[in-house]
C-alpha positions in Angstrom: 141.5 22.3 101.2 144.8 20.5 101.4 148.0 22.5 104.1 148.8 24.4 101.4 146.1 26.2 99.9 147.6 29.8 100.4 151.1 28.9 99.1 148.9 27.4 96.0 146.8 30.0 95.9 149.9 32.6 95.6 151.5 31.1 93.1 148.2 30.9 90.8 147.9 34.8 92.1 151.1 35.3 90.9 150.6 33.6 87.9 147.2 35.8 86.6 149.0 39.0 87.6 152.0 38.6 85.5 149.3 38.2 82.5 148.0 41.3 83.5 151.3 43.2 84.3 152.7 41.6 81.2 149.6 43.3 78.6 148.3 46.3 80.6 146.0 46.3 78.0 143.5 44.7 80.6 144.0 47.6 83.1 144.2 50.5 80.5 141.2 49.8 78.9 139.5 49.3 82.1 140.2 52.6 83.0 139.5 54.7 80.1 136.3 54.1 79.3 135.3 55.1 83.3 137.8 57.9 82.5 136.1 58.9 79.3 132.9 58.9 80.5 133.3 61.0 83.6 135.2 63.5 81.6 131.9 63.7 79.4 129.4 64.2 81.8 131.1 66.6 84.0 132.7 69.1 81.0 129.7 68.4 78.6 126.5 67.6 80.6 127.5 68.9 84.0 126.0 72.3 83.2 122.9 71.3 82.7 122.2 67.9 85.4 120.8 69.5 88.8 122.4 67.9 91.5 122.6 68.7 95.4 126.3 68.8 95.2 128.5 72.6 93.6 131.0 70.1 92.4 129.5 67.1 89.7 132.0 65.4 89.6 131.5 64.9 93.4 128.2 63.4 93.2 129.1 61.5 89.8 132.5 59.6 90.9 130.9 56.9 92.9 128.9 55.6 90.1 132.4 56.0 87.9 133.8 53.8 90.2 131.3 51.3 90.3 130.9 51.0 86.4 135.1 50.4 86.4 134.3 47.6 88.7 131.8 46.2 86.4 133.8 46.8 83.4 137.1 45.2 85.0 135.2 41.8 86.0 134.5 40.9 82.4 138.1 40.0 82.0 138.2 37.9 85.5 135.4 35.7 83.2 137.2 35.7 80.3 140.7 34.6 81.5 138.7 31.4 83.2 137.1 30.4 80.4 140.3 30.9 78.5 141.4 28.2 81.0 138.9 26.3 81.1 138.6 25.9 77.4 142.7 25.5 77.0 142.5 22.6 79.5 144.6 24.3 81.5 142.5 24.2 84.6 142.7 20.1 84.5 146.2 20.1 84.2 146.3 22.3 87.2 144.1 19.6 88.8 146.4 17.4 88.1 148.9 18.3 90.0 149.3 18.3 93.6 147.7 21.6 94.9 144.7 22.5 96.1 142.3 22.5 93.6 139.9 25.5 94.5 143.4 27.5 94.5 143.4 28.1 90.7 139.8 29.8 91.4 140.9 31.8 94.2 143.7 32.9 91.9 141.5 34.2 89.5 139.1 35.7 92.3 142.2 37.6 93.8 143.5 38.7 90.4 140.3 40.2 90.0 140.2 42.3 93.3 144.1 43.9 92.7 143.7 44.2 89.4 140.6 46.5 90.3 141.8 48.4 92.7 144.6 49.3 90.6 141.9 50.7 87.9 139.6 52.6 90.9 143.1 54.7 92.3 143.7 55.6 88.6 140.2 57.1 88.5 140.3 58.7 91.5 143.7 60.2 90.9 142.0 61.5 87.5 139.0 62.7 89.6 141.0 64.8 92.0 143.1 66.6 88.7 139.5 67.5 87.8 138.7 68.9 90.8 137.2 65.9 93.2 137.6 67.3 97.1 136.5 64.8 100.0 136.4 66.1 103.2 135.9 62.6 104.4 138.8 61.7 107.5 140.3 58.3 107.3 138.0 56.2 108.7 135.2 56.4 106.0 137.9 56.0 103.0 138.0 52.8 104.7 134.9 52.2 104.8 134.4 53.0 101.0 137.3 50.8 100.4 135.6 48.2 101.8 132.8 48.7 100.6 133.9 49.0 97.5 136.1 45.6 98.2 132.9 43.6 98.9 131.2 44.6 95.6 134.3 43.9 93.4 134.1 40.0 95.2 130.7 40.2 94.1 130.7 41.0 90.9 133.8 38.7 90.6 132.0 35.6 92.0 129.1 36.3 89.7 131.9 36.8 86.8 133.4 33.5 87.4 129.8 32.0 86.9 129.9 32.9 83.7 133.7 31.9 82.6 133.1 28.4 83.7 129.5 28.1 82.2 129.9 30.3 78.9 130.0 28.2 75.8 132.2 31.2 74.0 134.6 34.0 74.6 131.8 36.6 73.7 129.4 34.5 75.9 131.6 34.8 79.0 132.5 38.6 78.2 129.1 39.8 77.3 127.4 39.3 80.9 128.6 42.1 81.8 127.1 44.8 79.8 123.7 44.8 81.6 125.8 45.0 84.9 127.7 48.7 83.5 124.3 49.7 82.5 123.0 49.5 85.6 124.5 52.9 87.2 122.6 54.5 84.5 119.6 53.8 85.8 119.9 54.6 89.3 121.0 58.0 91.4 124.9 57.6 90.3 124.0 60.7 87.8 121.0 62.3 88.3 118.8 62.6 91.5 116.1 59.9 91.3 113.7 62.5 92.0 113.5 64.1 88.4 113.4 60.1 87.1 109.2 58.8 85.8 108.0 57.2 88.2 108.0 53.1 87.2 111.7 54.0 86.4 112.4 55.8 89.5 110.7 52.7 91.7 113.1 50.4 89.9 116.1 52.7 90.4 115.4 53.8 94.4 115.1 49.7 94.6 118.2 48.2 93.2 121.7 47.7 94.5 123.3 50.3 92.4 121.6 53.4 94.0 122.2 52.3 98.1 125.9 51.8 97.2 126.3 54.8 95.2 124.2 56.8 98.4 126.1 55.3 100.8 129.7 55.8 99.3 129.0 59.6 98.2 127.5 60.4 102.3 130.8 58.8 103.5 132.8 61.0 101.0 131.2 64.2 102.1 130.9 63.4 105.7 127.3 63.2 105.4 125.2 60.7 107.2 124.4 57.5 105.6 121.1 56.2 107.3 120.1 52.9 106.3 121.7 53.0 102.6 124.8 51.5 104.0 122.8 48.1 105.2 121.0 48.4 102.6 124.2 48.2 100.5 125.9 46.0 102.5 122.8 43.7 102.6 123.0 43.7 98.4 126.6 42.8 98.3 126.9 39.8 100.7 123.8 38.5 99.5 125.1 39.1 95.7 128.6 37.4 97.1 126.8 34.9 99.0 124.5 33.6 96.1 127.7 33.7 93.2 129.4 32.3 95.3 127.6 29.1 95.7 126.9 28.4 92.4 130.7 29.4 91.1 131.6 26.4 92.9 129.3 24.3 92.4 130.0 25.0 88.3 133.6 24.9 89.1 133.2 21.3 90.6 131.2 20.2 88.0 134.0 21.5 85.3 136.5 19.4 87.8 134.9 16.2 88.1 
């Protein structure tokens, strides 16, 4: 890291967000199919889904946000292999700047770009009748909660841009990643799940986040979901992290 790795890693920020400002194609599309969904299940299968909530789309809007997430970092993966397969990302490393800079850009990109698509949601949420009588201090803890699982995701996104061998390769990760929240309590109650599939769903990173974002939204307690969650996500960061740089080295060498 050389003196000037933030100024670097500005400019490449700046340089990924005015591709996304300038087709908000990437953010639109991001949105609506969150949009569409939760629109779906609250005015079509709402009715009929037993929750412990009067308001679905109070107990569904956390999983919403966390497929957006996983639908958003597809394009973070995309964009680098983009780069990577343009050349661009050696003639970045040929210049003088820091080097890991053009990763962080992407990395960054990723995180405001997302945010951007979770406010839209939420905004749609509350016209549809989302209430929170959460105070300000667990909104921030959502946020970063939410935060740490977009890095995440990101990290394990840029994995795949830099090791993907084609554009529907480095794209197509994440499908297993929106399916997740399916299978987990971001729409039903695990409790009315067979079991094998409800031990699989109490058990993986979707459901703590999802339990520990909709306690904090209703002023509930969260127990031990919020370690639990918090355990997944830096351990998820952690891990992609790691071996996104170790690929990205290996790409620079």
């Amino acid at each position: 890291m050389n003196n000037y790795f933030f100024s670097d890693m500005s400019v490449m920020l700046g340089r990924s967000m005015r591709h996304i400002f300038r087709s908000m194609d990437t953010i639109i599309t991001v949105c609506i199919t969150p949009i569409a969904m939760m629109l779906l299940f609250v005015y079509v299968f709402g009715g009929a889904i037993q929750t412990d909530t009067d308001n679905y789309v109070n107990y569904l809007l956390p999983g919403i946000l966390l497929i957006a997430i996983a639908s958003g970092i597809s394009y973070t993966a995309y964009r680098l292999f983009l780069d990577k397969q343009r050349g661009i990302i050696e003639r970045f490393h040929s210049m003088p700047i820091a080097r890991s800079a053009v990763l962080w850009g992407h990395v960054l990109t990723s995180l405001v770009s997302n945010v951007i698509s979770l406010v839209v949601i939420i905004l749609v949420a509350l016209i549809m009748g989302f209430r929170s009588s959460a105070g300000v201090l667990p909104w921030l803890a959502v946020t970063g909660i939410l935060v740490l699982f977009t890095l995440a995701l990101t990290w394990v996104a840029a994995i795949a841009g830099l090791s993907a061998k084609s554009v529907e390769g480095a794209s197509a990760f994440s499908y297993p990643l929106i399916f997740l929240p399916f299978i987990s309590s971001a729409f039903v109650p695990t409790e009315t799940m067979p079991s094998a599939v409800r031990a699989f769903a109490e058990n993986q990173p979707v459901t703590s986040i999802v339990e520990t974002i909709r306690a904090l939204l209703s002023s509930q307690p969260v127990g031990n979901d919020i370690w639990v969650a918090l355990g997944w996500c830096l351990g998820i960061l952690i891990v992609a992290y790691l071996f996104a740089v170790r690929a990205y080295k290996r790409k620079a060498a």
